[in-house]
BABAVEX-751045 format. One record per residue: residue in one letter; x, y, z of N, C-alpha, C in turn. Coordinates in steps of 0.02 Angstrom, whole numbers. Layout:
N
+---------+--------+---------+--------+---------+----------+--------+--------+---------+--------+
| residuo | n_east | n_north |   n_up | ca_east | ca_north |  ca_up | c_east | c_north |   c_up |
+---------+--------+---------+--------+---------+----------+--------+--------+---------+--------+
|       A |      X |       Y |      Z |       X |        Y |      Z |      X |       Y |      Z |
...
+---------+--------+---------+--------+---------+----------+--------+--------+---------+--------+
END
This chain:
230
+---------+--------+---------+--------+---------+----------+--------+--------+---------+--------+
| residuo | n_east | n_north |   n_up | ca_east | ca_north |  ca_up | c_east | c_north |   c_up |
+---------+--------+---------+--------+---------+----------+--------+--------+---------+--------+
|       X |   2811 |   -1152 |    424 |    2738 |    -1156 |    427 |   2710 |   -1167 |    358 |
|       X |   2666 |   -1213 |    352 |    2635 |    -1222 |    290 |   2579 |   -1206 |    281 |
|       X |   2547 |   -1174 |    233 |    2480 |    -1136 |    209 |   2442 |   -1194 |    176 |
|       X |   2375 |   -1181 |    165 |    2354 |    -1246 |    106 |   2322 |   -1198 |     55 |
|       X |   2370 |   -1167 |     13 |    2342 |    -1118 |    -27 |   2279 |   -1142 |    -79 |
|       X |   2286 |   -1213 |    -65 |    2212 |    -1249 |   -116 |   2131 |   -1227 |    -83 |
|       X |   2145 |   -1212 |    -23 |    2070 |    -1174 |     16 |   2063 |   -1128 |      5 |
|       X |   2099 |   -1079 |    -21 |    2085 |    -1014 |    -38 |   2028 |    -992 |    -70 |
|       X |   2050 |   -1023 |   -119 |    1990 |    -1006 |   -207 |   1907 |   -1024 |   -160 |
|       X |   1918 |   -1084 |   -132 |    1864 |    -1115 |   -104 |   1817 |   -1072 |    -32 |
|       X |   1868 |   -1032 |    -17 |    1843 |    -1008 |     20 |   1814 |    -925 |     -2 |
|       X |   1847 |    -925 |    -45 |    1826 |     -816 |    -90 |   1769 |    -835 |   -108 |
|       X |   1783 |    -887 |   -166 |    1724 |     -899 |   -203 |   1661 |    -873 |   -185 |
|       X |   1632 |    -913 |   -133 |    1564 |     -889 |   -101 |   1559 |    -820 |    -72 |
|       X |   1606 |    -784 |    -51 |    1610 |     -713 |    -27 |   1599 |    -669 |    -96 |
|       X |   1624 |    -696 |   -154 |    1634 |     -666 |   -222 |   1564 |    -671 |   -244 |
|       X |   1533 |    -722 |   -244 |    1464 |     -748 |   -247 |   1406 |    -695 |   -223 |
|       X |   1421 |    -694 |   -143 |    1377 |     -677 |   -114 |   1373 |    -588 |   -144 |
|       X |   1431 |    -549 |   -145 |    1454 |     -483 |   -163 |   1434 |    -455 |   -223 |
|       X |   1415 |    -537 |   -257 |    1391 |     -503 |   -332 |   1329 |    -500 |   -330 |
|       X |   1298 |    -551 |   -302 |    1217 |     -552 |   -299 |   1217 |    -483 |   -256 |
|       X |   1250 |    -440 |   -209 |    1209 |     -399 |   -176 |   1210 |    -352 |   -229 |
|       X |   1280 |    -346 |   -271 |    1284 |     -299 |   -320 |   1223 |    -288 |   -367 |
|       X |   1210 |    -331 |   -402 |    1140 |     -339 |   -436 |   1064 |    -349 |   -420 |
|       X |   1071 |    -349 |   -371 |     985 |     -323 |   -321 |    989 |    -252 |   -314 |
|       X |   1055 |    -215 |   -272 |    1058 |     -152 |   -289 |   1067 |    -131 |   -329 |
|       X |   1072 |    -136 |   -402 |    1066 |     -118 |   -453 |    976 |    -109 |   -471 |
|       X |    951 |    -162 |   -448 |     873 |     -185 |   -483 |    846 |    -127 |   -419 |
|       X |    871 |    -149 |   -375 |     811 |      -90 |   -343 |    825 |     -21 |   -351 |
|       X |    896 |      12 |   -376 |     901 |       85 |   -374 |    865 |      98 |   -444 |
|       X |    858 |      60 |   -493 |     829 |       56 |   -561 |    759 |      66 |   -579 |
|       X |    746 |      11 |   -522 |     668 |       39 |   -515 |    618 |      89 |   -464 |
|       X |    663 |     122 |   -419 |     656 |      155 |   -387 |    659 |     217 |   -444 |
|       X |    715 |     217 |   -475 |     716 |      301 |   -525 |    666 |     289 |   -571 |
|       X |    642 |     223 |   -601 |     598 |      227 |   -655 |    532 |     246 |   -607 |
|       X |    506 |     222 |   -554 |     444 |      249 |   -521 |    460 |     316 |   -517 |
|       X |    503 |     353 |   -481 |     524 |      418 |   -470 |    496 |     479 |   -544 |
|       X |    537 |     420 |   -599 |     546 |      487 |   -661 |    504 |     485 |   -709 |
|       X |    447 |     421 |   -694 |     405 |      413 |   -768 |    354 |     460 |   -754 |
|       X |    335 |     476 |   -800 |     276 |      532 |   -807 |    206 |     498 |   -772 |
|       X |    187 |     522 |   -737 |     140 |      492 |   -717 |     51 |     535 |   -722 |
|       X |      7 |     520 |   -753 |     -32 |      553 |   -765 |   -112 |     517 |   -717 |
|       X |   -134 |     530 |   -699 |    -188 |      492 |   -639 |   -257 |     516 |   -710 |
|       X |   -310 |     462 |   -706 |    -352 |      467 |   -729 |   -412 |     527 |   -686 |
|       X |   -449 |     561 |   -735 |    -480 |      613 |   -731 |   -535 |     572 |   -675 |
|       X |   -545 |     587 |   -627 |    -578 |      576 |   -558 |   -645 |     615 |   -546 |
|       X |   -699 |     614 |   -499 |    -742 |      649 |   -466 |   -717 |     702 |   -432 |
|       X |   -727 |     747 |   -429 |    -706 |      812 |   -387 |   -699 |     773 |   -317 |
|       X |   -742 |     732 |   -282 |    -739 |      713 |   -226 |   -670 |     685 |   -205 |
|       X |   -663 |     651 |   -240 |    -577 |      617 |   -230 |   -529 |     608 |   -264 |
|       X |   -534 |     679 |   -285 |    -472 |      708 |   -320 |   -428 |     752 |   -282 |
|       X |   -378 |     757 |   -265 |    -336 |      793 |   -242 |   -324 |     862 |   -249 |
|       X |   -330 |     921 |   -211 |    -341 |      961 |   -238 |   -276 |    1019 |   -286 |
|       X |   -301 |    1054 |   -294 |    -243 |     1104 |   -344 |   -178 |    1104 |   -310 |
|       X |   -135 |    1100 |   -355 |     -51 |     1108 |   -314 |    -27 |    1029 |   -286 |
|       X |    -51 |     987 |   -303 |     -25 |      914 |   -318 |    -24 |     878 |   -362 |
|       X |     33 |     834 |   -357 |      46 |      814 |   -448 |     60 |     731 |   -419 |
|       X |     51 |     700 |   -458 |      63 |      621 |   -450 |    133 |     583 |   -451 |
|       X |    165 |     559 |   -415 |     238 |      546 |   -422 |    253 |     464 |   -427 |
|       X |    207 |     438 |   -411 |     212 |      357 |   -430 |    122 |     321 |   -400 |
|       X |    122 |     274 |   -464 |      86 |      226 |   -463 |    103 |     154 |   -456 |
|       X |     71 |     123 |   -413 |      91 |       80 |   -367 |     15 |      51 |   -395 |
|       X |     31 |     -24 |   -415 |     -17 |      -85 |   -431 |    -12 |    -127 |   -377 |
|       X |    -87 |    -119 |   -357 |     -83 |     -185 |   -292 |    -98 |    -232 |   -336 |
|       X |    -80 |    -283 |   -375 |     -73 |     -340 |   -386 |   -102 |    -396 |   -350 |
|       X |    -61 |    -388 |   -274 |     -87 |     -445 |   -237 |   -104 |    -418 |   -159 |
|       X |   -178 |    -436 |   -134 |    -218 |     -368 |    -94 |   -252 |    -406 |    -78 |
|       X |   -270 |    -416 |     -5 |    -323 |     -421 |     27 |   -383 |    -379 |     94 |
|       X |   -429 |    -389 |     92 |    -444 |     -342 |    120 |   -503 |    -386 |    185 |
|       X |   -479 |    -351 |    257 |    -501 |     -419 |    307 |   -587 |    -390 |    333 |
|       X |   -624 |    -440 |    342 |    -686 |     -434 |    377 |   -694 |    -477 |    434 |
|       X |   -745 |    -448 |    489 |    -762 |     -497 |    540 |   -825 |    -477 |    546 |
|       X |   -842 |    -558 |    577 |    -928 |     -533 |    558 |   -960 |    -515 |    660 |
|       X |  -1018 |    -471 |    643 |   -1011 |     -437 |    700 |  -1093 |    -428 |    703 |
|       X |  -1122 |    -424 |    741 |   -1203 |     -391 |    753 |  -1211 |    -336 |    734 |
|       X |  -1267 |    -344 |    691 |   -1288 |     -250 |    659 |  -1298 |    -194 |    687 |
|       X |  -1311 |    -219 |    763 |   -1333 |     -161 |    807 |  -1351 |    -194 |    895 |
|       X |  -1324 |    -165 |    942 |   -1340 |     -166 |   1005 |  -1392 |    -220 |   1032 |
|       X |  -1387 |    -270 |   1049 |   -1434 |     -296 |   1069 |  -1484 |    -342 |   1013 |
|       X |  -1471 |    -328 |    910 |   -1477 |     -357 |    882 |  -1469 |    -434 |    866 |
|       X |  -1526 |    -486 |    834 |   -1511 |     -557 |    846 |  -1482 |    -569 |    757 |
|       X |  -1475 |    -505 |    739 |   -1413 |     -522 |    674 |  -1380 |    -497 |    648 |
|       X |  -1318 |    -522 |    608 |   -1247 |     -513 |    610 |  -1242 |    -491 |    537 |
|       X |  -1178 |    -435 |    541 |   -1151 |     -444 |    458 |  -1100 |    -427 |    465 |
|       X |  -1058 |    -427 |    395 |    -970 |     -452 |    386 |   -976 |    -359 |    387 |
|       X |   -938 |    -322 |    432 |    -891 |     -252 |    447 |   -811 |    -268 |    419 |
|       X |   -808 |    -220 |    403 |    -715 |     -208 |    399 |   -674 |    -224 |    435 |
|       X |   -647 |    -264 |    453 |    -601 |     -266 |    499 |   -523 |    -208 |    487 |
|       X |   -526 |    -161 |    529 |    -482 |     -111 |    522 |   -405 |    -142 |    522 |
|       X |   -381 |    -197 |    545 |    -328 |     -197 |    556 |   -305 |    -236 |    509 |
|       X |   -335 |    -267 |    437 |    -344 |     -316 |    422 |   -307 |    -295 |    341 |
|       X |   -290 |    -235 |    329 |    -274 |     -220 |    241 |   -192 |    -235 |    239 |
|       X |   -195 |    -267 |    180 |    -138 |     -305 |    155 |   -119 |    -301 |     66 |
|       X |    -59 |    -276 |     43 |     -74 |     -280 |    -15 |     -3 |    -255 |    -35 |
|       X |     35 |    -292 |    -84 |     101 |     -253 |   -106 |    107 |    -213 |   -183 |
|       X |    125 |    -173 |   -173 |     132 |     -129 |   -237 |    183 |    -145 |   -291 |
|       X |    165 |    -134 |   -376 |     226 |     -142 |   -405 |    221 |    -100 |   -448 |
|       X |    266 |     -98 |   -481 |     272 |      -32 |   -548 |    289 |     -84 |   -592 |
|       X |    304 |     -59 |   -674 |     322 |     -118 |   -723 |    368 |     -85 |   -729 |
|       X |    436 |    -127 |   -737 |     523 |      -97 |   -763 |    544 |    -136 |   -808 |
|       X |    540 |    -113 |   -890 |     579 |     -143 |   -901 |    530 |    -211 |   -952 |
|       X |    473 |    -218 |   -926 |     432 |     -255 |   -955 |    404 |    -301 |   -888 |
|       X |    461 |    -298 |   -825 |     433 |     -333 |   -764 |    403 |    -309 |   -708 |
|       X |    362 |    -321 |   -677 |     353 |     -302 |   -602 |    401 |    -317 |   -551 |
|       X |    411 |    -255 |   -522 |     448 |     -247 |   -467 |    405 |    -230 |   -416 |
|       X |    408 |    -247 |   -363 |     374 |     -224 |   -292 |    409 |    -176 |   -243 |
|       X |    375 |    -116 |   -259 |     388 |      -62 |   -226 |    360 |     -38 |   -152 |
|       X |    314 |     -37 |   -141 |     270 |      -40 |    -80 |    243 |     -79 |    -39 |
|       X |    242 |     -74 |     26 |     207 |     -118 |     54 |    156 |    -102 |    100 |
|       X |    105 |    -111 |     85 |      20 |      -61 |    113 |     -3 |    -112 |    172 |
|       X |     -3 |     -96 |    240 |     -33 |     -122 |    307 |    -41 |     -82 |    359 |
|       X |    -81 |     -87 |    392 |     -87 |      -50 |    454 |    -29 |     -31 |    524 |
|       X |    -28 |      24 |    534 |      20 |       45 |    575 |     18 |      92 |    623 |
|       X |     48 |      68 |    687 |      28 |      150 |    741 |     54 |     196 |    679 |
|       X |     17 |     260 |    685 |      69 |      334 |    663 |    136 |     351 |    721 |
|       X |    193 |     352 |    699 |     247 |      362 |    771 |    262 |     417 |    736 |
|       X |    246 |     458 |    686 |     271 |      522 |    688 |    201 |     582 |    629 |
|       X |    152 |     589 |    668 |     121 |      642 |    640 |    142 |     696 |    628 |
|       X |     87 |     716 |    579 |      82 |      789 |    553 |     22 |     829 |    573 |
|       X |     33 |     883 |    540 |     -24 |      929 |    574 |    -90 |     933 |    536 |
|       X |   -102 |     878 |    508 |    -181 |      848 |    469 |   -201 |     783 |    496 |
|       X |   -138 |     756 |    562 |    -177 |      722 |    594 |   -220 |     718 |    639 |
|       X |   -276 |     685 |    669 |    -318 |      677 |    700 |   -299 |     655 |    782 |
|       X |   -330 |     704 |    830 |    -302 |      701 |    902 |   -371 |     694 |    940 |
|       X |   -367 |     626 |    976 |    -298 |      586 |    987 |   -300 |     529 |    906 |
|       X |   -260 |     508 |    907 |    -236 |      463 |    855 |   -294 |     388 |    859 |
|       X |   -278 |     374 |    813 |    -325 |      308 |    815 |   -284 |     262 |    831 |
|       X |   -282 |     183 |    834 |    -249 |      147 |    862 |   -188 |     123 |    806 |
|       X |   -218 |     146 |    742 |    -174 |      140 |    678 |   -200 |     155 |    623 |
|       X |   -149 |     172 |    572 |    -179 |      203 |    514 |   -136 |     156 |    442 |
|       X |   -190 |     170 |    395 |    -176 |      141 |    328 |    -88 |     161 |    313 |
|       X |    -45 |     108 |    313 |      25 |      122 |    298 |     72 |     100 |    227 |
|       X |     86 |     127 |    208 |     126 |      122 |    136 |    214 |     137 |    158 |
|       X |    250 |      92 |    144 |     317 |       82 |    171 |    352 |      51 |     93 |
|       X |    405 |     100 |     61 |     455 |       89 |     19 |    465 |      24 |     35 |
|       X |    492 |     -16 |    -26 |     532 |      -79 |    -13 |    606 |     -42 |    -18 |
|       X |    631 |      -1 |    -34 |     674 |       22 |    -68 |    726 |      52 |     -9 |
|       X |    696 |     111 |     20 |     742 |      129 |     70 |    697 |     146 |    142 |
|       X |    639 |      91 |    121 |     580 |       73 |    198 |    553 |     168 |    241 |
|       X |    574 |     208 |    195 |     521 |      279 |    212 |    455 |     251 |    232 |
|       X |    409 |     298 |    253 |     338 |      269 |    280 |    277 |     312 |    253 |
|       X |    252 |     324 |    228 |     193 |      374 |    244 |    123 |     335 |    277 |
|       X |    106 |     358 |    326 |      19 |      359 |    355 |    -23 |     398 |    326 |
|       X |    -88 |     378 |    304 |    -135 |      395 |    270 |   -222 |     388 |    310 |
|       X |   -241 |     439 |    305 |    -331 |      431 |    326 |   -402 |     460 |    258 |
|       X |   -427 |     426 |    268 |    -475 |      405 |    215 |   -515 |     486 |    236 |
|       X |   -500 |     520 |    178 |    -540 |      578 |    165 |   -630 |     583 |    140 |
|       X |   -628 |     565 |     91 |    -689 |      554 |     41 |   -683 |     477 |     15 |
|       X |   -751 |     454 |      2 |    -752 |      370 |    -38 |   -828 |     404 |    -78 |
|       X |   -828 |     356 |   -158 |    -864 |      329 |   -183 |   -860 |     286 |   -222 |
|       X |   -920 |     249 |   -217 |    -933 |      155 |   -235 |   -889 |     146 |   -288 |
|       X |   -865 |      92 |   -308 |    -823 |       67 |   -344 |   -907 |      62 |   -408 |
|       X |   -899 |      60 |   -474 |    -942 |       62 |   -519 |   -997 |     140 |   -510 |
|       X |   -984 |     194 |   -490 |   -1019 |      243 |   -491 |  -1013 |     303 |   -514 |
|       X |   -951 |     311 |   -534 |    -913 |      335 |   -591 |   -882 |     297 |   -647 |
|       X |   -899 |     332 |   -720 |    -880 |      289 |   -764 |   -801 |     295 |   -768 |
|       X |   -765 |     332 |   -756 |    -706 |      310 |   -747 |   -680 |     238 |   -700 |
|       X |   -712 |     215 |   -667 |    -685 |      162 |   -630 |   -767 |     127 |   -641 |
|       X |   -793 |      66 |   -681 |    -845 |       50 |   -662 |   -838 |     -14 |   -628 |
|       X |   -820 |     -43 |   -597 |    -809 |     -110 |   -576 |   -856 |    -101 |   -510 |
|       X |   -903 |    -119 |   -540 |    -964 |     -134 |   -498 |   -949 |    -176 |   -423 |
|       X |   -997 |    -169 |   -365 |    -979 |     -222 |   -338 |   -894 |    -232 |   -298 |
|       X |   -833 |    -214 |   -307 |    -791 |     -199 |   -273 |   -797 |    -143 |   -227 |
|       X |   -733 |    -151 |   -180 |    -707 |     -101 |   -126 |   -706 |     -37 |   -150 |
|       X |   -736 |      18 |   -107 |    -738 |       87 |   -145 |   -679 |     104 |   -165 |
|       X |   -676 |     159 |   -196 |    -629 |      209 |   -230 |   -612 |     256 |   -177 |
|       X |   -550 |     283 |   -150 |    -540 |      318 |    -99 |   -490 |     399 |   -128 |
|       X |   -489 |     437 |    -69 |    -443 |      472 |    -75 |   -439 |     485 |    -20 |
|       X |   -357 |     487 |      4 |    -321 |      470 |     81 |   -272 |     535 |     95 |
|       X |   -270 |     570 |    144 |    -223 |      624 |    143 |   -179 |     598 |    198 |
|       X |   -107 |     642 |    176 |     -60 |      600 |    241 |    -59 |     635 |    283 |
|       X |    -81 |     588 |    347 |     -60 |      624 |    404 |     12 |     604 |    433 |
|       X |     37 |     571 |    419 |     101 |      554 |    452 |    154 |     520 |    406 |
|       X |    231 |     553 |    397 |     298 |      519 |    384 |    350 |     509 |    414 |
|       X |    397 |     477 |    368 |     454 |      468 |    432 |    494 |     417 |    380 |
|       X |    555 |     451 |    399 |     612 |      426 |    351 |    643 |     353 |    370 |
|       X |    669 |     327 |    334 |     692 |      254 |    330 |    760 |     246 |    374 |
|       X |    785 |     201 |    378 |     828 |      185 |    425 |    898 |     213 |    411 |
|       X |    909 |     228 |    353 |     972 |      283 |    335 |    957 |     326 |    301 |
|       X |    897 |     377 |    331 |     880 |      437 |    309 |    835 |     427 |    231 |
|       X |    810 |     356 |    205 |     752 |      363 |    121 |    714 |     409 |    147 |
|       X |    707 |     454 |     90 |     624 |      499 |    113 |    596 |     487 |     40 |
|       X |    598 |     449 |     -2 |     548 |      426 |    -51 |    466 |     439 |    -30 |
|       X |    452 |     406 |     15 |     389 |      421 |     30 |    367 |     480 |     66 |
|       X |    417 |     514 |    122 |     363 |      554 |    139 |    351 |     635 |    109 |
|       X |    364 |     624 |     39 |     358 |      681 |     -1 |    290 |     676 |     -7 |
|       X |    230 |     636 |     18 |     157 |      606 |    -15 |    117 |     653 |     37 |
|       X |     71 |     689 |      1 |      30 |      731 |     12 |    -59 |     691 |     19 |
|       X |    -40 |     673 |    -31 |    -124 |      624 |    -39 |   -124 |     570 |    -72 |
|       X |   -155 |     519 |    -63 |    -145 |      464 |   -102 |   -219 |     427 |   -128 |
|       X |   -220 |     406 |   -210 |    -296 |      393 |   -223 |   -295 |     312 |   -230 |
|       X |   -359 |     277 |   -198 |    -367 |      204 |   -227 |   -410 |     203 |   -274 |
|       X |   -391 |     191 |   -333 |    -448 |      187 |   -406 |   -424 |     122 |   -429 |
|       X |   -498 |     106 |   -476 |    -483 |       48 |   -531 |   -478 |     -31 |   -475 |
|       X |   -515 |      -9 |   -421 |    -527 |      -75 |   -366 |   -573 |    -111 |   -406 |
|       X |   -548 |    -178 |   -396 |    -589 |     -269 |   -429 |   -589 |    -290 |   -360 |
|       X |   -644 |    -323 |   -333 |    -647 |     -386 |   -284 |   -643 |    -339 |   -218 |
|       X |   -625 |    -386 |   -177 |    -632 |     -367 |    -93 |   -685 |    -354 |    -74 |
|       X |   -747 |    -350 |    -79 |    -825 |     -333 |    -43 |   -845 |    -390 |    -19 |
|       X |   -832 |    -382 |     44 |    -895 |     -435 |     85 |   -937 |    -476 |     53 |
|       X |   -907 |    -551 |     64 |    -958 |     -611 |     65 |  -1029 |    -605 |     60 |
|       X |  -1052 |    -639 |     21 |   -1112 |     -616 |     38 |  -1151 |    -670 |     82 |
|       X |  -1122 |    -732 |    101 |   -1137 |     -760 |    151 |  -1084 |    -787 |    187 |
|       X |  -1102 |    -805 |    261 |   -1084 |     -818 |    322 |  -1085 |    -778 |    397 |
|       X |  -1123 |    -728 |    369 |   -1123 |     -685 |    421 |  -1181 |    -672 |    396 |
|       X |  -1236 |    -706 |    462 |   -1296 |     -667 |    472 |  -1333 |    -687 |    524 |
|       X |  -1327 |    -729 |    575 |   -1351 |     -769 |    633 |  -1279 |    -747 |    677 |
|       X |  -1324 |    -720 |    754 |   -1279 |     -724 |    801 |  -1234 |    -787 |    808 |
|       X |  -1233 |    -841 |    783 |   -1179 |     -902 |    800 |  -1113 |    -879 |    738 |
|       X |  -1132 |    -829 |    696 |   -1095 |     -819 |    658 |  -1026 |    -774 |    690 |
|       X |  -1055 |    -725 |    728 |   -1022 |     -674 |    756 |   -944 |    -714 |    765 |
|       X |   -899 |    -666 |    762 |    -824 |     -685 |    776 |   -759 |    -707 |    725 |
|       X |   -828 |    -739 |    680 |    -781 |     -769 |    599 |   -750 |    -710 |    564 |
|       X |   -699 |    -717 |    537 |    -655 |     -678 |    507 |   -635 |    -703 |    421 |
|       X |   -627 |    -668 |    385 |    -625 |     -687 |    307 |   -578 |    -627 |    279 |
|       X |   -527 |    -659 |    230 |    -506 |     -612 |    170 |   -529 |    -599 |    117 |
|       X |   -523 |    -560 |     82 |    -558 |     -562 |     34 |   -497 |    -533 |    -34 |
|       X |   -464 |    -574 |    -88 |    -422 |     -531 |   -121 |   -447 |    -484 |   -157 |
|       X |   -411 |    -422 |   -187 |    -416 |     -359 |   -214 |   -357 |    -346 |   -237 |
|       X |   -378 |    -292 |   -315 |    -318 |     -277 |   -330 |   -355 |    -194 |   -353 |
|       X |   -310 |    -154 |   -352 |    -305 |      -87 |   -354 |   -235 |     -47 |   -382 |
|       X |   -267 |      23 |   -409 |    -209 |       62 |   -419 |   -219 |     128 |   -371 |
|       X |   -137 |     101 |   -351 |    -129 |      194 |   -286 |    -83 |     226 |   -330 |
|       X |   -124 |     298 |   -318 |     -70 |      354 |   -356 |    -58 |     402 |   -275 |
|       X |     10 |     400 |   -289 |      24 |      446 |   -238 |     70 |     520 |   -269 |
|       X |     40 |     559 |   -201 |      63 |      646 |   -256 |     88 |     669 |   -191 |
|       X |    120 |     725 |   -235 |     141 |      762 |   -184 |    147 |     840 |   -193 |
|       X |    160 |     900 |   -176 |     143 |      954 |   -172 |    182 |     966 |   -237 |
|       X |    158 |     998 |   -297 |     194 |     1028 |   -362 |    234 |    1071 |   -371 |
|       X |    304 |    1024 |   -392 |     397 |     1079 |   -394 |    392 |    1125 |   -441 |
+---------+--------+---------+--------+---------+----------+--------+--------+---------+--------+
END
């Protein structure tokens, strides 16, 4: 029997290939997973309103970079003959990164989601979905509901006039990743500060023929997420 030992090389090669690239993504993501994990993270001095309270400490900041935030335009009121651009709840989009190294890495990924595993600060019955933040890393989940807001520019710590408010979100719901990550659901509360952009158009929505149109709007923000103090 004869072999064609000349296919060999030709055939590892790409297995060798493929083995190294996985090697070095898992390298980049366990890298920047410990640098979010271990850098000191200090959250800017806030309003009492949406600040987190005593006995939480900040464990990673997450740059939405690239964020949008959805509207549909809708009638102001019952039986009203005019319209304006509302929130569209199902509509937030936005991925998180940390800097490693001198680069951005994307750590998070922020969209709406049933809650499939509450806690006991959630709200009964449940809403149809809640604000969701999901590891890229080992895909943990935390659900979040909007505690307190004020206006983006109304504190001088954040003045950016004119953008999406400033929030603070407590978790109601986690749940571990597909081979047990619990990165995320160590998150107790989570703050949106330092929001640019996303506020409603200021035209296309104002005549009932308007009703139905839908718009993004980009935004970028910083989430600090905390968790109960070791």
């Amino acid at each position: 029997m004869n072999y064609n030992t000349d296919q060999q090389p030709k055939k590892i090669a790409p297995v060798r290939r493929l083995f190294a690239a996985a090697l070095v993504l898992g390298c980049a993501f366990s890298t920047a997973t410990n640098a979010a994990a271990q850098q000191s993270i200090t959250p800017p001095t806030t309003p009492t309103l949406i600040t987190p309270p005593a006995g939480n400490s900040a464990f990673l900041l997450g740059r939405a970079l690239v964020g949008t935030q959805g509207y549909v335009c809708l009638p102001t009121s019952t039986g009203a003959s005019t319209a304006s651009w509302t929130v569209n709840a199902a509509r937030p989009e936005a991925t998180l990164f940390v800097s490693v190294f001198g680069r951005f890495e994307d750590v998070v990924t922020h969209f709406l989601s049933p809650n499939t595993n509450p806690n006991g600060s959630a709200p009964n019955p449940l809403p149809f979905g809640n604000p969701t933040w999901q590891s890229s890393f080992d895909s943990s989940k935390v659900w979040g509901q909007p505690l307190q807001t004020i206006p983006a520019g109304s504190d001088q710590s954040w003045p950016n006039a004119g953008a999406i408010a400033c929030l603070l979100l407590q978790s109601v719901g986690s749940e571990a990743g597909l081979a047990g990550g619990d990165f995320l659901t160590q998150t107790t509360f989570i703050q949106r500060l330092n929001t640019q952009g996303g506020s409603a158009p200021a035209m296309g929505c104002s005549v009932l023929s308007d009703v139905g149109k839908q718009t993004l709007v980009p935004y970028t923000a910083d989430y600090y997420f905390f968790h109960g103090s070791k």
